[in-house]
N, CA and C atoms of all chains as a GROMACS GRO file, in nm:
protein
  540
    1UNK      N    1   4.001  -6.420  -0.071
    1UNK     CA    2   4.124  -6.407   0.007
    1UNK      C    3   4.097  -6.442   0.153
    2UNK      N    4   4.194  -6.523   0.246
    2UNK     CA    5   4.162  -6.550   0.399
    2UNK      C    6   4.205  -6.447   0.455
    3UNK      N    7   4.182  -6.430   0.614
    3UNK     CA    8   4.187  -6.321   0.675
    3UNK      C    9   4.355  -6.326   0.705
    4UNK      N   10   4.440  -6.452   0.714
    4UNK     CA   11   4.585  -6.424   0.733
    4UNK      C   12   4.664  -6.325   0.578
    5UNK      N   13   4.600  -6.339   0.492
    5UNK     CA   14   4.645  -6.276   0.345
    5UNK      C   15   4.643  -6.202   0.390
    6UNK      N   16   4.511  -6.137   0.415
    6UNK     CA   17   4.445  -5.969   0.414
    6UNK      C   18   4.605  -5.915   0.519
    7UNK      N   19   4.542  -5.983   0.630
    7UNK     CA   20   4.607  -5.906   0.719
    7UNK      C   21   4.802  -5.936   0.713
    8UNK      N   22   4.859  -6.022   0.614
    8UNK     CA   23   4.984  -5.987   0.608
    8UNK      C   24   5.036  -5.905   0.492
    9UNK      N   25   4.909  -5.885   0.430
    9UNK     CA   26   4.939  -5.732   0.285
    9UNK      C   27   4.937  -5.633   0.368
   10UNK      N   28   4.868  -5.620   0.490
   10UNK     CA   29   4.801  -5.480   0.579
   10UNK      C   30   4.938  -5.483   0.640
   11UNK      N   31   5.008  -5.563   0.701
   11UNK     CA   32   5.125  -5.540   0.779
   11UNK      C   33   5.280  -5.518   0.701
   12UNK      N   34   5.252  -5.603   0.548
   12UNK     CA   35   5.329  -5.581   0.461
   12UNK      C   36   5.350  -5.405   0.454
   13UNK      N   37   5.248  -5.381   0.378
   13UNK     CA   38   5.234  -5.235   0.323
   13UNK      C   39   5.224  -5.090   0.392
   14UNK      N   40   5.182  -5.155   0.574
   14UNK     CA   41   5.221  -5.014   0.658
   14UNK      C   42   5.374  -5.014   0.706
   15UNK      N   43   5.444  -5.166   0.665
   15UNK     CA   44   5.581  -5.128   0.674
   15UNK      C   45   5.669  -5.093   0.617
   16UNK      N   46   5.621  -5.130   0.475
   16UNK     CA   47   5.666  -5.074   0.383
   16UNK      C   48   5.648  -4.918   0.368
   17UNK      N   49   5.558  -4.876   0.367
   17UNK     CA   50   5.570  -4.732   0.347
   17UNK      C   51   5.600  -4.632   0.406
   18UNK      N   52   5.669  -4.683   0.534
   18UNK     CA   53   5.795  -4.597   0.581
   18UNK      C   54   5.926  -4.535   0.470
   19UNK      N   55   5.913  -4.626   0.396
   19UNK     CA   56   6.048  -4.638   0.286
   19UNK      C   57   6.042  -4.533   0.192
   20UNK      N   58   5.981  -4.501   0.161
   20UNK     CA   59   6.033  -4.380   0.102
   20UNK      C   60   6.001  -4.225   0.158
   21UNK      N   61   5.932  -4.261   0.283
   21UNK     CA   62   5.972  -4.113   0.357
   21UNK      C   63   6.117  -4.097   0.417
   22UNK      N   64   6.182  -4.248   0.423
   22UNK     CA   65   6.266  -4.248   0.505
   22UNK      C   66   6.382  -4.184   0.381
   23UNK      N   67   6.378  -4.239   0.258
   23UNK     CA   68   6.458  -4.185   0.135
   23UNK      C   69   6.466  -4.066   0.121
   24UNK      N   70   6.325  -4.014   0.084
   24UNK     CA   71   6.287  -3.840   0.113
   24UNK      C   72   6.401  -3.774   0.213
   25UNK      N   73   6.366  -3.777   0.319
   25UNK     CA   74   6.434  -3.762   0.397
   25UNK      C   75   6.581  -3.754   0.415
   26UNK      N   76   6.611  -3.884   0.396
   26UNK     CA   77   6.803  -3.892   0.348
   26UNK      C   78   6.877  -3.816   0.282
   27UNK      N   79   6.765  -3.798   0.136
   27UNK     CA   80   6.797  -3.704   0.017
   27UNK      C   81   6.811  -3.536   0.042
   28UNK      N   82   6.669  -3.495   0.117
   28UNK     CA   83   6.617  -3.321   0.146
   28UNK      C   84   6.709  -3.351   0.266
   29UNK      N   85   6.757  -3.379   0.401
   29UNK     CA   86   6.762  -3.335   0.508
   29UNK      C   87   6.633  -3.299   0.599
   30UNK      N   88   6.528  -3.254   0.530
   30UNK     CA   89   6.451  -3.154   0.510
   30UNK      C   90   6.324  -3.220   0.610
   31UNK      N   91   6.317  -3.207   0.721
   31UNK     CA   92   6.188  -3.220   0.831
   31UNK      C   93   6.091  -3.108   0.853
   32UNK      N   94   6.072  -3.042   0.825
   32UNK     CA   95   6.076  -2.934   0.876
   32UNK      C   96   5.868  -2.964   0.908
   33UNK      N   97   5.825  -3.034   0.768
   33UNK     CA   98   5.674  -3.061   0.776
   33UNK      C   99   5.609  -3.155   0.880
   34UNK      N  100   5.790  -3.252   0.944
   34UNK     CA  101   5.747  -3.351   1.015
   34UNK      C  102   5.697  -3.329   1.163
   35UNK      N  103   5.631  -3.379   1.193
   35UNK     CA  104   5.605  -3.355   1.364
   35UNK      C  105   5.648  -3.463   1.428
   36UNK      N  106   5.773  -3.414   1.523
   36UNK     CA  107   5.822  -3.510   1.616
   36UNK      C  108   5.766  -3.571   1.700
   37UNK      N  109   5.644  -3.539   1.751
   37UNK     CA  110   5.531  -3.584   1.870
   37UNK      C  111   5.514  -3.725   1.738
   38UNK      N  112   5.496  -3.691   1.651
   38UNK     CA  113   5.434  -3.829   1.583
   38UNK      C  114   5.534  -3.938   1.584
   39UNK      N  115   5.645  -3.920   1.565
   39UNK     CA  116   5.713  -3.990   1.527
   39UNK      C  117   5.790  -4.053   1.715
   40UNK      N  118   5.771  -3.994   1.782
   40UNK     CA  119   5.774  -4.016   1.898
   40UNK      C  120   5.729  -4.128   1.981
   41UNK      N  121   5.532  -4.112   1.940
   41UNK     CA  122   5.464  -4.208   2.014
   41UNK      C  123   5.455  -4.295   1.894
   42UNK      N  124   5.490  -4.267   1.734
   42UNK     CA  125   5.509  -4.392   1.689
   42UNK      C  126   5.576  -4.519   1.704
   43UNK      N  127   5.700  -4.458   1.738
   43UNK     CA  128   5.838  -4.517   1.783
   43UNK      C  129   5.768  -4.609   1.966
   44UNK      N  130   5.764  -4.556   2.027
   44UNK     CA  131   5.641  -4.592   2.151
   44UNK      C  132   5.597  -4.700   2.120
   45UNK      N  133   5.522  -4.637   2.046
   45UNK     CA  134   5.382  -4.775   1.990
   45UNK      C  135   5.462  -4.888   1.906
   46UNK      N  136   5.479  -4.873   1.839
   46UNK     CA  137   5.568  -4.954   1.776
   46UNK      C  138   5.696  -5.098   1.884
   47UNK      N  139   5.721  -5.058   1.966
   47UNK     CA  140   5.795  -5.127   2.043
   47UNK      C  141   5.722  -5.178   2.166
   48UNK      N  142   5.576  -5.150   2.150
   48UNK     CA  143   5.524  -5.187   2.196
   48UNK      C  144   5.444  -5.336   2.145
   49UNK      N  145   5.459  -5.294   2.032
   49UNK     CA  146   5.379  -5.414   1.898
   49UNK      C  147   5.510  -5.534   1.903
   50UNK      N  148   5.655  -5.516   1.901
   50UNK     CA  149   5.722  -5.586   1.887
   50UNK      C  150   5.701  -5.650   2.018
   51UNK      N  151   5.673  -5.596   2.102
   51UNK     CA  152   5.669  -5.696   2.253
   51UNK      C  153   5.562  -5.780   2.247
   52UNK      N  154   5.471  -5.716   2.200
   52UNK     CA  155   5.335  -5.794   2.191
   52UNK      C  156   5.408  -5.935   2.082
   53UNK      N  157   5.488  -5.887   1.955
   53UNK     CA  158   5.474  -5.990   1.885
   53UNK      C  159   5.593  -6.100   1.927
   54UNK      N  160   5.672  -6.103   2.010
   54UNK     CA  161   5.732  -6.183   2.120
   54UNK      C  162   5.692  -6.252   2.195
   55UNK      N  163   5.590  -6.179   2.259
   55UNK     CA  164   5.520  -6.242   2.443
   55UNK      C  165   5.441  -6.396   2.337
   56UNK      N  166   5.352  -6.334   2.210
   56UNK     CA  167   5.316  -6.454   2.181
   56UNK      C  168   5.359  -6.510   2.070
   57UNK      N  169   5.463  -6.493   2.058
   57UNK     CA  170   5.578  -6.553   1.945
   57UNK      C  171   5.511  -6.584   1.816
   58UNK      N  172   5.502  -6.453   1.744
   58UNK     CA  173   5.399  -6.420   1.639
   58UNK      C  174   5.535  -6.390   1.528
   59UNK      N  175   5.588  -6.439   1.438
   59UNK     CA  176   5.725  -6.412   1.395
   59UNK      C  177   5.678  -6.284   1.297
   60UNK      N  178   5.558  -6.316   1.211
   60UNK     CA  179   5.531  -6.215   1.162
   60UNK      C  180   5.517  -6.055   1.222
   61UNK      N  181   5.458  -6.068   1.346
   61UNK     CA  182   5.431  -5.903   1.438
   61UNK      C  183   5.615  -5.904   1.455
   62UNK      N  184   5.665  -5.942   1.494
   62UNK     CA  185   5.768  -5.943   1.543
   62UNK      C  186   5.855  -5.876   1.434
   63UNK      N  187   5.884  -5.916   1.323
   63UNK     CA  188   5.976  -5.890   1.230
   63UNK      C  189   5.930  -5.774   1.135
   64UNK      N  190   5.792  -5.731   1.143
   64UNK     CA  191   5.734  -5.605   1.044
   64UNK      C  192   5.728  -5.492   1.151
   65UNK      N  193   5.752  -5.516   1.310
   65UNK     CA  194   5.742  -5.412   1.372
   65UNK      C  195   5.901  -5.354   1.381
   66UNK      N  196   5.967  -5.483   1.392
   66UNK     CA  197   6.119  -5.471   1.413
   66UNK      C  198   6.166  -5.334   1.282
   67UNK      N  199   6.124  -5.379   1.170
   67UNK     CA  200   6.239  -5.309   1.046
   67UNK      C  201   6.113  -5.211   1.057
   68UNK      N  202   5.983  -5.126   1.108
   68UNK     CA  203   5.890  -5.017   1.136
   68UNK      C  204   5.938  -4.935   1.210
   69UNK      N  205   6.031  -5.062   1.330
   69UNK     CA  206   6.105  -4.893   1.416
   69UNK      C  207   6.246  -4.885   1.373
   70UNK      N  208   6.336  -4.978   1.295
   70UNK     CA  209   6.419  -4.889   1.216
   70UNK      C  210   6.414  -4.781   1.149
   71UNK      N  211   6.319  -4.796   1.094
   71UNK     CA  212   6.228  -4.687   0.939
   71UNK      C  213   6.228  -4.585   1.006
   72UNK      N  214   6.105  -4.614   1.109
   72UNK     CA  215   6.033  -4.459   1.180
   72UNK      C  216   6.157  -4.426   1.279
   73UNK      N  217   6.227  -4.511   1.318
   73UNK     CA  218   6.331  -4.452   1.423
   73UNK      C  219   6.416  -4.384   1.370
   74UNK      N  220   6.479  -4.390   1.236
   74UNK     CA  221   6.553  -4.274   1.172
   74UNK      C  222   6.488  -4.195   1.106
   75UNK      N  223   6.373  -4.161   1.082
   75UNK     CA  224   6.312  -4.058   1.084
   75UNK      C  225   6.285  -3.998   1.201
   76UNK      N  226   6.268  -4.009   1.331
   76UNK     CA  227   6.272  -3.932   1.427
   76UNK      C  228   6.408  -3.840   1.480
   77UNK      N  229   6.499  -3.976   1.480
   77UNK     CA  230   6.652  -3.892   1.458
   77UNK      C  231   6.672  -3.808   1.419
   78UNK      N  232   6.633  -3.817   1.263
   78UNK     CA  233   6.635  -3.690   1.193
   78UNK      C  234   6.626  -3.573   1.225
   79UNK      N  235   6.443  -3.594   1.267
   79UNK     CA  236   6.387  -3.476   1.335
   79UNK      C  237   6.436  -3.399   1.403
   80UNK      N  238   6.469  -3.486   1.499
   80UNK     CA  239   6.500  -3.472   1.687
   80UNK      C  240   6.637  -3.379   1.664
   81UNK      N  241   6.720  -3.424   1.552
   81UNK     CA  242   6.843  -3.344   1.535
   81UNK      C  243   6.814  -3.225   1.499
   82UNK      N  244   6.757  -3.199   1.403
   82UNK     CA  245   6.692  -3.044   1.306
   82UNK      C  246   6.645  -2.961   1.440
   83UNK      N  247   6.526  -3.029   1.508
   83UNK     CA  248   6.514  -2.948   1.634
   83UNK      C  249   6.619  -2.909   1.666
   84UNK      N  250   6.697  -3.010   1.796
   84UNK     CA  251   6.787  -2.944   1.874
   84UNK      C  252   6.898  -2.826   1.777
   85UNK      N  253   6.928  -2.846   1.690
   85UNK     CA  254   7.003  -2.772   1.602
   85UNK      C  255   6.931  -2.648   1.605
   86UNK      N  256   6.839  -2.643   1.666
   86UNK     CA  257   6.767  -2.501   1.627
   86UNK      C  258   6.708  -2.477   1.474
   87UNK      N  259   6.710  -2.554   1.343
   87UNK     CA  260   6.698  -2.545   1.234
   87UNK      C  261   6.520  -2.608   1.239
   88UNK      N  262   6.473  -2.626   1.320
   88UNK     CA  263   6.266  -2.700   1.273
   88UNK      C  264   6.224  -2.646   1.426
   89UNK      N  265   6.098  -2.674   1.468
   89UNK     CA  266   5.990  -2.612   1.478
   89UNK      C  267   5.948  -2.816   1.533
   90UNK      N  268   5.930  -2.836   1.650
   90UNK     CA  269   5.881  -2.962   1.668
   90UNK      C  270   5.779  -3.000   1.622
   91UNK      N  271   5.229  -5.730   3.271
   91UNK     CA  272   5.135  -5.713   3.206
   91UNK      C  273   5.084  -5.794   3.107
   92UNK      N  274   5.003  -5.850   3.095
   92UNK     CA  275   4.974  -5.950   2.961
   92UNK      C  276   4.940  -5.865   2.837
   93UNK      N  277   4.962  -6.011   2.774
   93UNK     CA  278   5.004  -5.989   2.618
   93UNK      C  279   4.847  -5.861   2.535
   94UNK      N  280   4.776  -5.906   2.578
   94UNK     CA  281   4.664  -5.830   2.546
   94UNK      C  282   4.642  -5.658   2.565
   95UNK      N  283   4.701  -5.640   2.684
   95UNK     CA  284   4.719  -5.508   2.749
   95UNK      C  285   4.831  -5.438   2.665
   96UNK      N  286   4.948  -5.518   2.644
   96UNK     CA  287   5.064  -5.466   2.532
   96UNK      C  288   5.013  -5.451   2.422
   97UNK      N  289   4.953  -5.510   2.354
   97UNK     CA  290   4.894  -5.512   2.208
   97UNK      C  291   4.763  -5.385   2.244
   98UNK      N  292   4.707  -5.361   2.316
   98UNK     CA  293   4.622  -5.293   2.310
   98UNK      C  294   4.660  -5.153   2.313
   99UNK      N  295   4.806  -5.111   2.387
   99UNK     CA  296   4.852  -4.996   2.437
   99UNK      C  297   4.962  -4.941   2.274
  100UNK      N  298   5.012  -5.074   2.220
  100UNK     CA  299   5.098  -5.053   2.085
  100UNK      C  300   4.944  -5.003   1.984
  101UNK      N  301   4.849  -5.055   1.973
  101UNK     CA  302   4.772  -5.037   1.852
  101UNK      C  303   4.708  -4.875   1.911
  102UNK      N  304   4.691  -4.809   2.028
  102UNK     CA  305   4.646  -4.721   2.087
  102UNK      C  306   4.753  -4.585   2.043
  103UNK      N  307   4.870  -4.623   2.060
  103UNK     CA  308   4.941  -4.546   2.045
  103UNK      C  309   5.017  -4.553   1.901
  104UNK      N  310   5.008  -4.617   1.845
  104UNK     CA  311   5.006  -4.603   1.674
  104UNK      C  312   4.884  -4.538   1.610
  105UNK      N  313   4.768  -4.548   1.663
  105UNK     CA  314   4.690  -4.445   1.609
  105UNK      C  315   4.675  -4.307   1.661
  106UNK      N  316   4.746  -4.298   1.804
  106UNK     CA  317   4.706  -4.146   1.849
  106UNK      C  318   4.828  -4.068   1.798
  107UNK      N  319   4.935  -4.158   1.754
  107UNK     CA  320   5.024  -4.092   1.714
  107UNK      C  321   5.044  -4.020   1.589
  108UNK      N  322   4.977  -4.026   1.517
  108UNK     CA  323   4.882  -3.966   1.384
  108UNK      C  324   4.861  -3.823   1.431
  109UNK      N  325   4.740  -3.789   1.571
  109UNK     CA  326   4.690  -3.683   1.545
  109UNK      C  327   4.814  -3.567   1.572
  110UNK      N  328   4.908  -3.543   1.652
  110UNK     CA  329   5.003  -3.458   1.628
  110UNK      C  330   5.060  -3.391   1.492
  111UNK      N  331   5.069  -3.522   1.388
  111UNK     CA  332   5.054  -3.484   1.271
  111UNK      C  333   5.000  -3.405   1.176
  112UNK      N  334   4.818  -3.430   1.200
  112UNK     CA  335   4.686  -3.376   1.153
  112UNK      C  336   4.705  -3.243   1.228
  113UNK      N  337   4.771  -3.181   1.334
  113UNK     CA  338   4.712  -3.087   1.407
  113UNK      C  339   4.851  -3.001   1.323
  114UNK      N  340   4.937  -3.049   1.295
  114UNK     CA  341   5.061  -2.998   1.304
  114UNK      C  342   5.010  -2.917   1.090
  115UNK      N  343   4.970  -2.983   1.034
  115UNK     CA  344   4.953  -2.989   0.869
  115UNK      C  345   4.845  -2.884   0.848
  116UNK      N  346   4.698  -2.920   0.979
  116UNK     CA  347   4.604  -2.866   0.985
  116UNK      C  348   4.691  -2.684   0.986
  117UNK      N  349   4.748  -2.702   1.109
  117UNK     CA  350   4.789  -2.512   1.089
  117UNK      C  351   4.838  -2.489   1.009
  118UNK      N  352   4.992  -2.543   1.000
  118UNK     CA  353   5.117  -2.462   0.906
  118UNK      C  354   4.991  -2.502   0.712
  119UNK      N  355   4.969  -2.613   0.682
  119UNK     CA  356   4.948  -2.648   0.578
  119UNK      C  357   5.028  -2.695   0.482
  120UNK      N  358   5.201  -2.677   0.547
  120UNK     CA  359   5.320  -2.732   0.478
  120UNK      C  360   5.301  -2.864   0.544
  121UNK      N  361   5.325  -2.955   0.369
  121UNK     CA  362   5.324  -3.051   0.325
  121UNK      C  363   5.482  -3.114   0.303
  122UNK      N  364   5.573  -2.981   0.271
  122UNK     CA  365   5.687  -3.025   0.158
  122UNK      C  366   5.760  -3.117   0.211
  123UNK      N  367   5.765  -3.164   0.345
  123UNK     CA  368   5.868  -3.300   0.395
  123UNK      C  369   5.788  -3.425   0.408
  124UNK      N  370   5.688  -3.394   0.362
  124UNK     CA  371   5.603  -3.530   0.370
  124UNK      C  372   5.638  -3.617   0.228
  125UNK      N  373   5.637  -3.737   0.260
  125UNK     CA  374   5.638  -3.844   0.149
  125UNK      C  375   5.481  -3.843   0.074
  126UNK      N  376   5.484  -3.855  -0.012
  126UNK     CA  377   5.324  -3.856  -0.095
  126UNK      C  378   5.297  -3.993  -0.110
  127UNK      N  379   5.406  -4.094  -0.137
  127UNK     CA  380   5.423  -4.251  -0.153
  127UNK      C  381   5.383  -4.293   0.017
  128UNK      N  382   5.455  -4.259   0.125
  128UNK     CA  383   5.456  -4.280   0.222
  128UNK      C  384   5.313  -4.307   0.280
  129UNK      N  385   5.178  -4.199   0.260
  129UNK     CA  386   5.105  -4.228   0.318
  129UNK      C  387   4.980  -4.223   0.236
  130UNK      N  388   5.033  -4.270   0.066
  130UNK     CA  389   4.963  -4.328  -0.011
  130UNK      C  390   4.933  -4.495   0.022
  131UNK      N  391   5.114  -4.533   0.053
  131UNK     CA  392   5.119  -4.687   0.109
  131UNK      C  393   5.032  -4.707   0.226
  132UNK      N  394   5.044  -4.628   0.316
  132UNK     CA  395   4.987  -4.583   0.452
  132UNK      C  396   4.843  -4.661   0.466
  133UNK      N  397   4.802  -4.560   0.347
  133UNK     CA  398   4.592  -4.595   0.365
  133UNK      C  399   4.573  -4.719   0.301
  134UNK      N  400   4.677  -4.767   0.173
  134UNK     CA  401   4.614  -4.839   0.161
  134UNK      C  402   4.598  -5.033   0.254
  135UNK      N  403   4.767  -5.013   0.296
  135UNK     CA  404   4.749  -5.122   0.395
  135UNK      C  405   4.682  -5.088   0.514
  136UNK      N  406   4.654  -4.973   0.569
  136UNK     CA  407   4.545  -4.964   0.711
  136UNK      C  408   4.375  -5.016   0.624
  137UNK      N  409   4.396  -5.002   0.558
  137UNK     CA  410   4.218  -5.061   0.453
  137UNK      C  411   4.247  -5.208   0.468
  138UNK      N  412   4.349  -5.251   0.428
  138UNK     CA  413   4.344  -5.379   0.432
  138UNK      C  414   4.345  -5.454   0.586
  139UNK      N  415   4.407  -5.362   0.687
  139UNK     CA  416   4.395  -5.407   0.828
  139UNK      C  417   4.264  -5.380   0.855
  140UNK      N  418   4.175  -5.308   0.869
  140UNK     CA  419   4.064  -5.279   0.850
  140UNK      C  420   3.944  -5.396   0.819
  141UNK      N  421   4.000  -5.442   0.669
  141UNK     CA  422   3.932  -5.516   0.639
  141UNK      C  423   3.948  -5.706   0.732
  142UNK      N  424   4.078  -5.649   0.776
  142UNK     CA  425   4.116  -5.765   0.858
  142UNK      C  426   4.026  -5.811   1.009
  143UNK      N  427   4.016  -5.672   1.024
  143UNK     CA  428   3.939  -5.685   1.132
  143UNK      C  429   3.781  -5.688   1.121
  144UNK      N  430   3.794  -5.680   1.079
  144UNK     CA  431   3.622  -5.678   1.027
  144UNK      C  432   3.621  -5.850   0.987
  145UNK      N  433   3.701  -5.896   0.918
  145UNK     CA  434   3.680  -6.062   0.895
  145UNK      C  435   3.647  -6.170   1.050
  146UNK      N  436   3.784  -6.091   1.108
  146UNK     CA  437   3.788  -6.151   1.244
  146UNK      C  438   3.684  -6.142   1.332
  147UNK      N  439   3.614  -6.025   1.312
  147UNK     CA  440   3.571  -5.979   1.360
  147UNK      C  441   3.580  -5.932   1.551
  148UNK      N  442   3.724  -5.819   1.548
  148UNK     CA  443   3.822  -5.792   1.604
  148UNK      C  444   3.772  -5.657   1.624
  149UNK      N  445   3.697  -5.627   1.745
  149UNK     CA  446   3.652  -5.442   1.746
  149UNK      C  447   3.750  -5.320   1.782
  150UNK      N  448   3.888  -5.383   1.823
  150UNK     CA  449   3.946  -5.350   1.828
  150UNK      C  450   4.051  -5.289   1.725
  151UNK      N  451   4.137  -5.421   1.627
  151UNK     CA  452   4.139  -5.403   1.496
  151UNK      C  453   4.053  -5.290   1.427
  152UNK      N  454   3.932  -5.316   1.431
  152UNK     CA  455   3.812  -5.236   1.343
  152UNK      C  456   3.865  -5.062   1.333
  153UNK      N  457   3.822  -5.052   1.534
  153UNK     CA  458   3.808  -4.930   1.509
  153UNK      C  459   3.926  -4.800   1.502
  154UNK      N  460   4.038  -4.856   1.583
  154UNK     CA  461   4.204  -4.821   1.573
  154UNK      C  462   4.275  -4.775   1.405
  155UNK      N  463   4.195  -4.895   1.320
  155UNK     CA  464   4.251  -4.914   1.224
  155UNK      C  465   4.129  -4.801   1.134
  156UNK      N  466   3.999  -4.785   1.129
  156UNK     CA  467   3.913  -4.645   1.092
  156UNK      C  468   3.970  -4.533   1.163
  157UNK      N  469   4.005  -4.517   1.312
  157UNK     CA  470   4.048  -4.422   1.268
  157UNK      C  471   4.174  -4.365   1.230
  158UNK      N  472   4.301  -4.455   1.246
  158UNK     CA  473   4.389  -4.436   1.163
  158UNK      C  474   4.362  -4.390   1.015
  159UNK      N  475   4.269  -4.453   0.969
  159UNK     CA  476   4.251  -4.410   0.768
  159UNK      C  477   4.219  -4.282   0.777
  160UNK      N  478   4.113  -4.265   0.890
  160UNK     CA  479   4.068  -4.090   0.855
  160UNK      C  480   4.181  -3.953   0.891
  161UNK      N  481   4.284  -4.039   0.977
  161UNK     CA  482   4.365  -3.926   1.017
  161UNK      C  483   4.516  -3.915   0.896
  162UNK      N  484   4.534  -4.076   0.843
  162UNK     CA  485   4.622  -4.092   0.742
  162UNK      C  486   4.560  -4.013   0.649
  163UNK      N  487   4.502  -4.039   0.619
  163UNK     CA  488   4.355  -3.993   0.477
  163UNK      C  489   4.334  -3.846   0.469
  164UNK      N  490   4.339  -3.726   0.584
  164UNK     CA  491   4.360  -3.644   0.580
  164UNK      C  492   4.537  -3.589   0.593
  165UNK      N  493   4.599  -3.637   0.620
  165UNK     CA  494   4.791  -3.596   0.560
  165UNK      C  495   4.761  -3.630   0.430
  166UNK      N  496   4.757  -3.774   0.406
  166UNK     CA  497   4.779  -3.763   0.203
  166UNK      C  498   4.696  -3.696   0.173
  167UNK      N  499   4.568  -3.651   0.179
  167UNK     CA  500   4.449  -3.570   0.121
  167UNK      C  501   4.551  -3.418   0.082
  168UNK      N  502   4.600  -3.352   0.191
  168UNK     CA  503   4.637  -3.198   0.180
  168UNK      C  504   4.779  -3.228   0.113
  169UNK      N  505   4.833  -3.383   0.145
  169UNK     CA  506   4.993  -3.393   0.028
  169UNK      C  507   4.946  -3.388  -0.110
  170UNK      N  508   4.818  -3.440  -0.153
  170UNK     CA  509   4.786  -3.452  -0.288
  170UNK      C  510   4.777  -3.307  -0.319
  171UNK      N  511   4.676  -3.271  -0.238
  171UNK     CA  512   4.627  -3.106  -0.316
  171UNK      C  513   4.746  -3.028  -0.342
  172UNK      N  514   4.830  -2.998  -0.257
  172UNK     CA  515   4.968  -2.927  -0.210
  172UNK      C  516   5.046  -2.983  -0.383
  173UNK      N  517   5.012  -3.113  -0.397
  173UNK     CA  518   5.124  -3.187  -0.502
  173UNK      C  519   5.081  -3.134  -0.645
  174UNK      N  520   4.923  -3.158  -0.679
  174UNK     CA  521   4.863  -3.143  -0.782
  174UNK      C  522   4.853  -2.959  -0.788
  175UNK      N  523   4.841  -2.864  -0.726
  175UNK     CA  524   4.881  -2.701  -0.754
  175UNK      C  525   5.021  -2.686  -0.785
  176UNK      N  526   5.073  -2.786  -0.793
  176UNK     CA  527   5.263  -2.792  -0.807
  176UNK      C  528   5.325  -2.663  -0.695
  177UNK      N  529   5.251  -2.686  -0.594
  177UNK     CA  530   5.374  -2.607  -0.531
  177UNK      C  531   5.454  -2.715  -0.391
  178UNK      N  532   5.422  -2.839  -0.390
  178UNK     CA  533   5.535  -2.943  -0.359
  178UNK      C  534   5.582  -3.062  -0.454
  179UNK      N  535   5.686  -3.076  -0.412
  179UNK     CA  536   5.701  -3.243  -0.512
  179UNK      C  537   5.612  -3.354  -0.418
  180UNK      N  538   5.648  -3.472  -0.456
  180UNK     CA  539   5.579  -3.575  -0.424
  180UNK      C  540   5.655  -3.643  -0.296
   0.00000   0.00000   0.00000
């Protein structure tokens, strides 16, 4: 396998597997295990990767970070709501 | 800021954003809002970034992406155990 494979299964599959926490989630309501600090500087980091994959017009960084902070960004929502609701524990 | 400094600060903060997680699982030990798929997918595409970097031979890649596995690797580790005593779903 070349190193562009490797590394677009590696970018494939950490974006993908947002997807069914994000389902989880939809289904329970239920954060309560999640920690918002994570999902925080994920969200951070993450829009940070999309800039990176812009500045050098990388379509791939660009488009697996893009639908990463959809994913992780409504899972933070989530969170962020349960908190303020008084219902989780950050 | 150049492109390098962005990419360095997104891959920095995608892995520190993990340990809030580990610290958060480490106390309570509740698992039950965690996805079991989520950061099954998790380890196995950070292995494959991993292995990406190691081709490139990218020390950066390398080591961001080790320790992401060990901090992913310990959430699914305590989602499995938690899953297999059946006292969470998956």
């Amino acid at each position: 396998m070349n190193s562009e494979l490797i590394g677009g299964i590696g970018a494939s599959l950490t974006t993908i597997a947002y997807l069914p926490q994000v389902f989880k989630i939809f289904k329970t309501k239920d954060t309560t295990a999640i920690s918002l600090m994570m999902f925080l500087l994920m969200n951070i980091g993450v829009t940070f990767w999309l800039k990176y994959g812009i500045i050098i017009k990388q379509q791939q960084v660009l488009w697996s970070n893009l639908i990463t902070l959809c994913l992780a960004g409504y899972i933070f929502y989530i969170k962020l709501k349960n908190v303020i609701k008084n219902k989780e524990k950050i």
